[in-house]
Residue, then its C-alpha position, 0 to 999 in steps of 0.5 A: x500500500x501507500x505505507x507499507x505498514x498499512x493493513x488496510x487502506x487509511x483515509x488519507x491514502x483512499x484520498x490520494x489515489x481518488x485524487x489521482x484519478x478525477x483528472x482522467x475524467x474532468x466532465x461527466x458523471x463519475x463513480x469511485x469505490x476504493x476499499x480495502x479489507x485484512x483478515x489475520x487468524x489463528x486455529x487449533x485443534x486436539x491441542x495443536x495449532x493447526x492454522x495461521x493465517x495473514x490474508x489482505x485484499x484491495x479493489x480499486x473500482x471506476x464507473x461511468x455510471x451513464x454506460x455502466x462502464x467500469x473497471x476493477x483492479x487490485x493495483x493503485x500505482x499511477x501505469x494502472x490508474x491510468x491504464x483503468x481510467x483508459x479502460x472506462x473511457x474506451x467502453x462509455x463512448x462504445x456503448x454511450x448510443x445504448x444507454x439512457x441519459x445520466x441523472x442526479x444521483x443523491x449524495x451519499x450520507x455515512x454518519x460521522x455522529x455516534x460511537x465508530x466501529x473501529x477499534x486501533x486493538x483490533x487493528x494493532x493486533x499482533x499475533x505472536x503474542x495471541x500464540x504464546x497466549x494460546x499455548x499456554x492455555x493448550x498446556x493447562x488442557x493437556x495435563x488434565x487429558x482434556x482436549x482444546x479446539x478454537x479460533x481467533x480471528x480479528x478482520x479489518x475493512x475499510x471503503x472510500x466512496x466518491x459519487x458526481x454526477x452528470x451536472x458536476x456535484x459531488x459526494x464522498x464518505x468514509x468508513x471503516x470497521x474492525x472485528x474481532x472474536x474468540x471461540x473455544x471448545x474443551x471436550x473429554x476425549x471419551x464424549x463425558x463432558x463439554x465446556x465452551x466459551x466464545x466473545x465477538x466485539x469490534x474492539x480486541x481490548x474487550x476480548x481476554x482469551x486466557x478468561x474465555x479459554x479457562x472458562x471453557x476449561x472449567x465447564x468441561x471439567x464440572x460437566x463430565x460424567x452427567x446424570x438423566x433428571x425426568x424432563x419437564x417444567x423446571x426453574x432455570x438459570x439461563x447465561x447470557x449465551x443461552x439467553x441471546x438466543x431467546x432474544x435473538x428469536x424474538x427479535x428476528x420474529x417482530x416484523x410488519x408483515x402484508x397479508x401475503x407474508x403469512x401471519x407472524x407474531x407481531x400481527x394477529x387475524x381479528x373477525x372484528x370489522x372496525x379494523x383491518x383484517x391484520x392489525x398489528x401488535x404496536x403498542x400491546x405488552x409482550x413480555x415482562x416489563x424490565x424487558x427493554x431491548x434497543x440499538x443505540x448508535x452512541x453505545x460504546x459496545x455496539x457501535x454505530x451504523x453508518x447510515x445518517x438515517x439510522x438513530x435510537x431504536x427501542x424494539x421493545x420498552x418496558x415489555x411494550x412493543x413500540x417498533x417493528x421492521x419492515x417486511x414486503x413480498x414479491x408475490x411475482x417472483x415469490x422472494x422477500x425483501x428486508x430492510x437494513x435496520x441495524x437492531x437486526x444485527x446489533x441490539x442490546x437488553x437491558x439487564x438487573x444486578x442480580x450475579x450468577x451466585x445469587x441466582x443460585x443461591x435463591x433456587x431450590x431446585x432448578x437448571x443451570x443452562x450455558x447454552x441453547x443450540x439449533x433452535x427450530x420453529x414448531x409454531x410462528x403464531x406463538x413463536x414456540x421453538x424448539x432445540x438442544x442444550x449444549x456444553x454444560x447443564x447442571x442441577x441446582x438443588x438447595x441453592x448449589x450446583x450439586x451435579x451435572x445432568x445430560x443435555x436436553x430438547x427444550x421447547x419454549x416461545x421465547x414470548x412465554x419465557x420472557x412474560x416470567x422472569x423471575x431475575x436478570x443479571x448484568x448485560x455481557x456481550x455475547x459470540x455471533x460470528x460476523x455473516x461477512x468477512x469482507x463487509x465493507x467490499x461485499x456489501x459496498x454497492x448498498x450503501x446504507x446496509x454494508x454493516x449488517x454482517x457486525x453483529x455485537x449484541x448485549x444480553x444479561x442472564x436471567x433466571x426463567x421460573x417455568x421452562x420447558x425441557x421436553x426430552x433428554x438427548x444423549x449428544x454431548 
């Protein structure tokens, strides 16, 4: 790149070679994407590092938007900024009779308000020191003949966009965004236990591997050698990995939906003629009352979109639905189109003060789930789901953890669970993987999604009184 340390593409180099590049098109419409993107990441298995990776990408894209013209590289030296520029010209007079007639294109509008998702600890990252970290870990699994598997990856994108038009106004935006997560799994060799932790966040400072593997460690040791308990409705202590999940499901499922979209939860089929035949839930209490669940750009965790559009969202407050996201259908072509509202993606909920001891201690007999797996839809109406448990389900009996019991098939709408909570702990951020390793370039031609694949999302724990476990599964 322009300095040689650069992973990815700073703002004052995107600048320069657009700078470059406008005087080979001194009259007409023009647009310049110039973005960048860096990965770099570790894995291991069965306690041996069995990856290391460093990977860097550029394009360069010009577009004479009246002939759809363009051309892309991955070399910004002056011979091939000039050799693009050529390219582009020779194609828009070939094909200027077939086109139609260039029109003002509206100024891009990339917010520079609110908290950046952009972190110089995920960009300084340096991995040598990550692999000493990582050993260290795969030592302590080792002596206890226990077997360790994980990733790390940290990735780094950033995107200059110039837009002018056929009348000769102009328009440019900026943005940039890191991401980093950690997973990792303990397992015992014979199958009899299983711990997990994981973390993403956009700022590597809020990551602390040597926690998260030993966390993963310890659930792995108290998990081994569990018991069957008769399924049923128990009390339940769900972490905030397990609880991400029930929000998540909610959270997906509230949308405003036409009559062809089917019926889902957030509408409901009503005989009564004063109203429309699907009217919606607006304004109706869903869930308990200390639920809250919103997107906030000036939160410090999550981030900011980079659309101006986007501000404050409260999906749900005080247990009210006060906002859905939108839904249309393409009855012709049978296919749906979503809007980019941000809280899909990164959302957070309010928690309490409880800790994770203090819900033990208050439970006579109950569960304590870690996490809920591959969850499935059994009713849309109701939003009843159901799954798996996954590493690491204990029995508290008497306010203590007394052993470990198989995972189960639980069966739940996250609607029925949220209505009775009994306690919430403190807001943590949870591991979703990110959808796009490149977001800035994969999703660059729209312009105001491109950061729908960052997904940081805020949950506390809760304790759950009525909780249904409706099988036992035999899986670790």
């Amino acid at each position: 790149m322009s300095n040689a340390d650069e992973r990815v593409f700073k703002e004052a180099s995107a600048r320069k070679i657009l700078e470059e590049i406008k005087p080979y098109f001194k009259t007409g419409a023009l647009h310049v994407t110039i973005s960048s993107w860096w990965s770099a990441g570790q894995r291991w298995a069965r306690n041996v590092a069995s990856l290391t990776s460093d990977q860097r990408q550029i394009r360069i894209s010009i577009v004479d938007p009246k002939t759809q013209a363009r051309c892309d590289s991955n070399q910004w030296d002056s011979e091939s900024l000039k050799g693009m520029a050529d390219t582009v010209r020779y194609y828009a007079k070939k094909w200027t009779d077939n086109r139609p007639e260039d029109r003002i294109v509206d100024p891009i509008q990339w917010s520079s308000s609110g908290q950046p998702v952009w972190s110089d600890a995920t960009y300084n990252i340096a991995f040598e020191d990550i692999a000493r970290s990582v050993s260290e870990q795969m030592k302590q699994v080792s002596t206890e003949n226990l077997s360790s598997a994980g990733f790390i990856e940290a990735t780094g994108s950033s995107a200059l966009r110039y837009v002018r038009d056929g009348y000769l106004q102009e328009s440019t935006a900026w943005g940039a965004v890191t991401q980093a997560r950690c997973s990792a799994t303990v397992r015992h060799p014979h199958g009899n236990g299983s711990g997990w932790a994981g973390r993403t966040a956009f700022d590597w400072s809020r990551i602390n591997i040597a926690d998260l593997t030993t966390l993963a460690f310890e659930k792995c040791k108290t998990s081994l050698n569990p018991v069957r308990i008769e399924p049923g409705r128990y009390q339940t202590i769900l972490e905030p990995d397990a609880a991400g999940t029930l929000v998540e499901l909610l959270v997906g499922a509230l949308a405003r939906a036409a009559p062809e979209a089917g019926h889902p939860v957030s509408t409901f089929l009503t005989d009564d003629p004063s109203y429309q035949r699907f009217r919606s839930k607006l304004g109706l209490k869903l869930v308990d009352e200390r639920v809250n669940i919103y997107h906030d750009p000036s939160d410090p965790i999550i981030g900011t979109h980079f659309d101006q559009a986007v501000q404050k969202v409260n999906l749900i407050e005080r247990g009210t639905l006060t906002h859905m996201w939108e839904k249309t259908w393409d009855r012709v072509n049978d296919i749906s189109d979503l809007d980019v509202s941000v809280f899909r993606h990164s959302f957070a909920m309010t928690g309490g003060h409880t800790s994770m001891n203090e819900m033990i201690r208050t439970t006579e007999r109950g569960v304590l789930v870690s996490r809920l797996a591959l969850p499935d839809m059994v009713d849309g109406q109701s939003l009843l789901f159901t799954g798996v448990t996954r590493d690491g389900v204990w029995l508290i009996e008497r306010g203590k953890i007394t052993k470990a019991i198989r995972n189960m098939r639980w069966t739940e709408s996250p609607l029925f669970a949220l209505s009775n909570l009994e306690q919430l702990g403190t807001q943590e951020l949870l591991f979703r993987p990110i959808e796009s390793r490149r977001p800035l370039i994969s999703n660059i031609p729209n312009i105001p999604g491109f950061q729908n694949s960052l997904k940081n999302v805020l949950v506390p724990s809760m304790k759950i009184n009525d909780f249904s476990f409706t099988s036992t599964v035999d899986a670790v």
